[in-house]
N, C-alpha and C positions, 0 to 999 in steps of 0.2 A: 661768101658769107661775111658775115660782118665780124667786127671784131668783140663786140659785148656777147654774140650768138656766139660766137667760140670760146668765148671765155666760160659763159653758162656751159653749155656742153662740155669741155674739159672737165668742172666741175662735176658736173652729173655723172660723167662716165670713169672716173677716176674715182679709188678709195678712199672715203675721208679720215683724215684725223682728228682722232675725238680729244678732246682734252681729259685728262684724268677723272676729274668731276663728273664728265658726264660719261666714261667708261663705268665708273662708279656707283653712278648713281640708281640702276636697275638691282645690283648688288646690295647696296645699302635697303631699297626699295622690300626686298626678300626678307632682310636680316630685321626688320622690324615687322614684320608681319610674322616672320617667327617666333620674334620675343614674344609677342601680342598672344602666340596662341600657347607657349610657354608659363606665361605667367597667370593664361586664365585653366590650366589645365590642372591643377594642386598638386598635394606633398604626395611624393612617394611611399612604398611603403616603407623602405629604409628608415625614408625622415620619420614618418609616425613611431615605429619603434623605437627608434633612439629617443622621442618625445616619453614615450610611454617609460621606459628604462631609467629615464632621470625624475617622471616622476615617483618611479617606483623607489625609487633609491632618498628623492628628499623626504618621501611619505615615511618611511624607514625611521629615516635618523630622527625626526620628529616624536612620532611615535615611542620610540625608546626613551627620548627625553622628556616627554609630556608622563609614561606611567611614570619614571623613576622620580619624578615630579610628586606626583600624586601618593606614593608608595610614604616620601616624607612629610611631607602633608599628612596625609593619614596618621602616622607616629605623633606627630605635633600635635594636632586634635586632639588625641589619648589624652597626650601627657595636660592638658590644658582642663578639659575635664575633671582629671584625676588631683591633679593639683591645683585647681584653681575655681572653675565652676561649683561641681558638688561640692568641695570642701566650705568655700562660702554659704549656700545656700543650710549645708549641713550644721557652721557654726550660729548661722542666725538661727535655727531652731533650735538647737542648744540654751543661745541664751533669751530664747522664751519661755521653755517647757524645764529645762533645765536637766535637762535626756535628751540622748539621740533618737527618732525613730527607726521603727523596728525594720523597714524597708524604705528603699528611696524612692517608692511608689506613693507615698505619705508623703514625699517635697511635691511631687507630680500633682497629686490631687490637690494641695493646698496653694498650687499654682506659683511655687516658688522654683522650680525644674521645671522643663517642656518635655515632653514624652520622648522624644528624641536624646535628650541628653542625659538617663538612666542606660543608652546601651552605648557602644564602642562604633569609632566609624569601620568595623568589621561586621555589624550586626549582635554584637553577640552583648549581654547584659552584661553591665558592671557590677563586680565580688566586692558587696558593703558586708563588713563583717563590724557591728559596731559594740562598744562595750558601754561602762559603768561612765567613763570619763574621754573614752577616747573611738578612735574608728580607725577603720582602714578602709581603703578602695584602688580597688584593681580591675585593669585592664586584658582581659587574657592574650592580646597581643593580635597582629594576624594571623597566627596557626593557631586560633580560636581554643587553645587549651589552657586553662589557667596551672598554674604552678610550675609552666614551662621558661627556658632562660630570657622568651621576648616580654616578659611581662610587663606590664607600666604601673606602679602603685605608688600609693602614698598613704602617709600615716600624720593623724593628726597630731600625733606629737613629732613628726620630721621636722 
């Protein structure tokens, strides 16, 4: 034989040495075809839980700080009304008529109040109690009672 023909046939018949790369590389070959099917597979249910848990928990503290929001808000409104709103409206009828009227359903109709702003942002109607020279108006508060400690009034001579 010749000597290229033996040098081939050693080669053929002998085990080759791979270089790391290409030991590798059917390795590497696997490992992305499993990210592949990883990543198109979704969350677990672990992960959804812990999703839903934190939303639960933001919805939470929002919520708590959005009524206690509104709860002062709502106080504010009263007091804005009671002291500011009606009381204007009530003195520019005064110095028309030169008397207060008998209800504050009479600012409503003469279109000087909006229907809305005779009751409290609890629903509940405001206590006009008016006299010879002066008025009061009150708010029964939100435990919708008048003459209780949440009241919100004002007096035309305050």
């Amino acid at each position: 034989m010749q000597p290229e023909t033996d040098n081939l046939l050693t080669r053929l018949t002998q085990p080759t040495r791979l270089t790391a790369i290409e030991r590798l590389r059917p390795l590497l070959v696997r490992l992305r075809a499993g990210l592949g099917r990883t990543a198109q597979r979704g969350m677990t249910l672990i992960e959804i839980m812990v999703v839903m848990a934190l939303i639960g928990i933001i919805g939470t503290v929002v919520a708590v700080n959005v009524i206690g929001a509104q709860q002062d808000g709502d106080e504010d409104a009263a007091r804005i009304l009671v002291s500011t709103t009606v009381p204007n409206a009530l003195t520019d009828y005064y110095r028309r008529k030169r008397e207060f009227p008998e209800s504050l359903q009479v600012l409503v109709d003469m279109k000087k109040l909006k229907g809305n702003q005779i009751t409290d942002p609890w629903n509940t109607a405001l206590v006009y109690e008016p006299s010879a020279t002066e008025f009061r108006i009150c708010s029964a508060g939100k435990d919708k009672r008048a003459g209780s400690p949440d009241d919100i009034c004002n007096s035309s001579n305050e």
